[in-house]
PALOLUM-864353 format. One line per 2 residues: for each residue x negated, y negated, z negated of C-alpha. Coordinates in pm, whole numbers, plus 50000, padded with zeros to 5 digits. Each point is the difference from the previous one (the first is absolute). Example, Ala and Ser with C-alpha at 12.3 -4.5 7.8 and 13.67 -1.06 7.14 Angstrom:
<kelums>
48770,50450,49220 | 49863,49656,50066
</kelums>
This chain:
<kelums>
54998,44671,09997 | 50363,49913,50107
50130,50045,50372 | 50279,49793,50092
50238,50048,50273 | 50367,49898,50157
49945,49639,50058 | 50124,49827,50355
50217,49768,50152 | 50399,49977,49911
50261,49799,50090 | 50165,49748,49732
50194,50228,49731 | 49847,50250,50152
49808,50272,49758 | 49683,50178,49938
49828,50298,49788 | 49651,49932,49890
49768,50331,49848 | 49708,49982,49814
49816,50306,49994 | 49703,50092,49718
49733,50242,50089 | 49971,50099,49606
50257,50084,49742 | 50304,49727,49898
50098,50122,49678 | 50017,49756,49778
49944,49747,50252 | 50163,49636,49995
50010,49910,50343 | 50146,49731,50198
50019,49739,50314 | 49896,49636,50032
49968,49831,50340 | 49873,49674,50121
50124,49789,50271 | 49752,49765,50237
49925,49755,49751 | 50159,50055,49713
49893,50169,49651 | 50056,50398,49958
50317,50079,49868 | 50165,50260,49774
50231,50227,50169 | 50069,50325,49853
49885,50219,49711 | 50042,50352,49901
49877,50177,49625 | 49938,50332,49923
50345,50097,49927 | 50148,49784,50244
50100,49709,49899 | 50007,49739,50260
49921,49608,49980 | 50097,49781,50270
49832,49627,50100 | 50354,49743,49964
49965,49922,50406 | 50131,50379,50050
50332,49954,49840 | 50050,50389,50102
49928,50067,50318 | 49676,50174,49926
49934,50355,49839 | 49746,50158,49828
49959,50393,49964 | 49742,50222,49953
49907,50366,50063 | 49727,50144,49782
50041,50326,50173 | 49892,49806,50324
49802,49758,49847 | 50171,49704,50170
50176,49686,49887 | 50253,49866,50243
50161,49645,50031 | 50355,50013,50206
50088,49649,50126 | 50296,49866,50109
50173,49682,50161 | 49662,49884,50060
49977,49613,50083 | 49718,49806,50214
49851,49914,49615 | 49946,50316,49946
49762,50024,50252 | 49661,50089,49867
49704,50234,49941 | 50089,50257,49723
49786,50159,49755 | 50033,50340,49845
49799,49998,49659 | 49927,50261,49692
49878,49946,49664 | 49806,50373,49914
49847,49836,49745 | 50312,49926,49868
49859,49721,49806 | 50286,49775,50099
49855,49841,50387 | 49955,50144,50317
49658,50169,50038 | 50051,50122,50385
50214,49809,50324 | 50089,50162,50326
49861,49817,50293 | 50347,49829,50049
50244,50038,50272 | 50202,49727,50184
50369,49932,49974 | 50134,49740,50241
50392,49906,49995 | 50098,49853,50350
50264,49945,50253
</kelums>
């Protein structure tokens, strides 16, 4: 399983660090974020590969980055100038199959951007 943590309330332009935390080996591992706002569909945020390469949804226009430690066995998302629309649940997620879709989700944590 995956145990996210970091999420809270900010301030407009304000900024956050999300960590996603696997209880088993990442090595190898793609791993990423999506997150889902009150009625709306989930949405891609952030992807990492194996060797590090990072993929980015087009609403995060760089503000967001994605790291990872295999050493630590955590993925991290840094976010910055956050805006009220970026205010959702986010979603850590792994594929250790690595047949190409995410076979385990953390439990989610809650970003909300406010004044």
């Amino acid at each position: 399983p995956l145990v996210e943590s970091g999420g809270g309330v900010v301030e407009p332009g304000g900024s956050l660090e999300l960590a996603c935390t696997a209880t088993r080996s990442i090595v190898g591992v793609v791993m990423g974020w999506y997150r889902q706002a009150p009625g709306k569909q989930r949405e891609f945020v952030a992807r990492i590969s194996r060797s590090g390469q990072a993929d980015y949804g087009d609403f995060v226009k760089g503000r967001f980055t994605i790291d990872r430690s295999n050493a630590a066995r955590t993925v991290t998302l840094q976010m910055g100038n956050l805006q009220p629309q970026d205010t959702a649940v986010y979603y850590c997620y792994a594929d250790f199959a690595m047949g190409g879709a995410a076979d385990a989700w953390g439990q989610g944590t809650q970003v909300t951007v406010s004044e």
